[in-house]
Residue, then its C-alpha position, 0 to 999 in steps of 0.5 A: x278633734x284630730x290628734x295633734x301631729x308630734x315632732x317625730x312624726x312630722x320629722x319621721x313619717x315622710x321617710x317611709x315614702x323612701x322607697x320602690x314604690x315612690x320611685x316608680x310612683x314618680x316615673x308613672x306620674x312624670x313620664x309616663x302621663x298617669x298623674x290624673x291616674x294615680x289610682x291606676x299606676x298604684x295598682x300597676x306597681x302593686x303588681x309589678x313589686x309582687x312580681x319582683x318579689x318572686x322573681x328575685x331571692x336573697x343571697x342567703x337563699x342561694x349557697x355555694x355552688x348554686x345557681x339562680x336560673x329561669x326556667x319556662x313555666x311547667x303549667x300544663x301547656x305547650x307555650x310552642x308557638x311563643x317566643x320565649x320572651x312571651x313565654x311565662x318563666x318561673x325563677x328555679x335554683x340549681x345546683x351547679x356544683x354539689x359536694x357529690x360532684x367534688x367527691x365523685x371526681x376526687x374519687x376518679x368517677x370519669x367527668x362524662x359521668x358527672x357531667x351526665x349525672x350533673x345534666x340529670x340533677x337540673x333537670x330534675x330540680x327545675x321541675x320540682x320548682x314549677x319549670x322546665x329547662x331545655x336542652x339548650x338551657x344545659x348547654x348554657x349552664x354546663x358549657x356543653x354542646x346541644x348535641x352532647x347534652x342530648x347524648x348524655x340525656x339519652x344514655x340516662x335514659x338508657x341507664x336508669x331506664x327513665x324519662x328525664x323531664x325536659x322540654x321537649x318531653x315534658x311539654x311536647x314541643x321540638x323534634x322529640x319522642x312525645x308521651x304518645x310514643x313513650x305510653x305506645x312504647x311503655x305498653x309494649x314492654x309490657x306495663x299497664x296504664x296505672x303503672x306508666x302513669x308513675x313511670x313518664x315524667x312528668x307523672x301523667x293522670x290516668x286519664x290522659x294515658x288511657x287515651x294515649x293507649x287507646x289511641x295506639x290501639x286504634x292503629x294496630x287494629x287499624x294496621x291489621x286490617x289492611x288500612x295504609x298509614x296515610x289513611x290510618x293517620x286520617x282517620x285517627x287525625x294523627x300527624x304524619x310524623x307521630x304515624x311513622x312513628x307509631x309504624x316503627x313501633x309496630x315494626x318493631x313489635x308486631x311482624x304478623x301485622x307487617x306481614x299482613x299488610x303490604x303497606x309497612x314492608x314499604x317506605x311511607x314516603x320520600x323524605x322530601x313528602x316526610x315532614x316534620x310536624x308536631x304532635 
């Protein structure tokens, strides 16, 4: 025998259906024709409030001088050839403004310094949460110009001798020194591949920069037996612009090898047959 429905529950039970869910229910039902498909619009806002959950955070999760920003997701993917609305994005919090910011400048550290170090701190925590920000993600934060962004990037990475892990870098997309560039040149400081696993941002397996290794290696012996960078690069199928790059590291490092091949004491090219391709 069913249990007899009491007063409260009759008065009480169909408040529960106040809420996001019913709303989108109803929207699902009326406007978008799921009403003999009811089964299927539950499971679509099941997922959708998921989605939401993660997307937003309390106030109480954002305290002064903080900032709730979207960051493109750091998943081990180039995301290169999607528009950035396609692209899956992860929520990250920021510190904007830190107490170590207000004490430095009422110290009379420079604004350039804090403003570089400030570039430096986003960039690191978006990272730390699962995404990455671009240079143009600085420039909209901190209200800086594209090409000031990249400049204060560039002289923390001189200074502390780091890579700071933004996009370009860390999904190597744009006209940036990709992580071959930077294992080929680590290499030539001097570093083994364990060691430079630890020092790229983000950290690399050891795998993947003994590839990058090898592949660097593959053109020095290449280089030094005569071969020209065109045919280096078609052999090894590098892109034009990742060989000339390859080339001015071994300009740099390796002068018995450009004696030795008269390819490299010559341009490799005209800039209208140089083009920009990715890695």
């Amino acid at each position: 025998m069913a249990a007899r429905r009491t007063h409260r529950v009759r008065d009480f039970e169909p408040l529960r259906d106040k809420t996001l869910a019913s709303v989108l229910r109803v929207l699902f039902e009326i406007e978008f024709g799921y009403g003999d498909k009811l089964l299927f619009a539950d499971a679509m806002i099941e997922r959708i409030l998921e989605t939401v959950d993660v997307y937003i955070r309390p106030l109480i999760m954002v305290k002064p001088g903080q900032v709730l920003w979207m960051a493109v997701i750091a998943d081990g993917h180039k995301h290169a050839a999607q528009a950035l609305k396609d692209t899956p994005q992860v929520p990250v919090v920021l510190d904007l403004v830190t107490d170590a910011d207000l004490a430095a400048l009422s110290g009379g550290e420079s604004f350039v310094q804090v403003r570089r170090q400030r570039h430096a701190r986003l960039l690191k925590q978006a990272l730390a949460q699962g995404g990455v920000l671009a240079q143009t993600d600085l420039a909209a934060l901190t209200l800086t110009s594209q090409s000031v962004v990249g400049s204060d990037i560039a002289q923390v990475q001189r200074t502390a001798d780091c890579r700071l892990p933004y996009r370009g870098v860390v999904q190597d997309i744009g006209p940036t020194l990709s992580h071959k560039v930077e294992v080929a040149r680590l290499l030539e400081a001097g570093h083994f591949e364990p060691e430079i696993c630890r020092m790229l941002s983000p950290v690399h397996t050891l795998r993947s920069v003994e590839r990058y290794a090898q592949n660097y290696k593959n053109v020095l012996k290449l280089l030094e037996r005569g071969l020209v960078p065109d045919e280096v690069s078609g052999i090894l199928s590098l892109s034009r612009r990742l060989m000339e790059q390859y080339v001015q590291i071994v300009k740099e490092h390796h002068p018995d090898i450009v004696q030795g091949n008269p390819a490299l004491r010559t341009p490799t090219g005209s800039p209208d047959q140089i083009q920009a391709e990715g890695q």
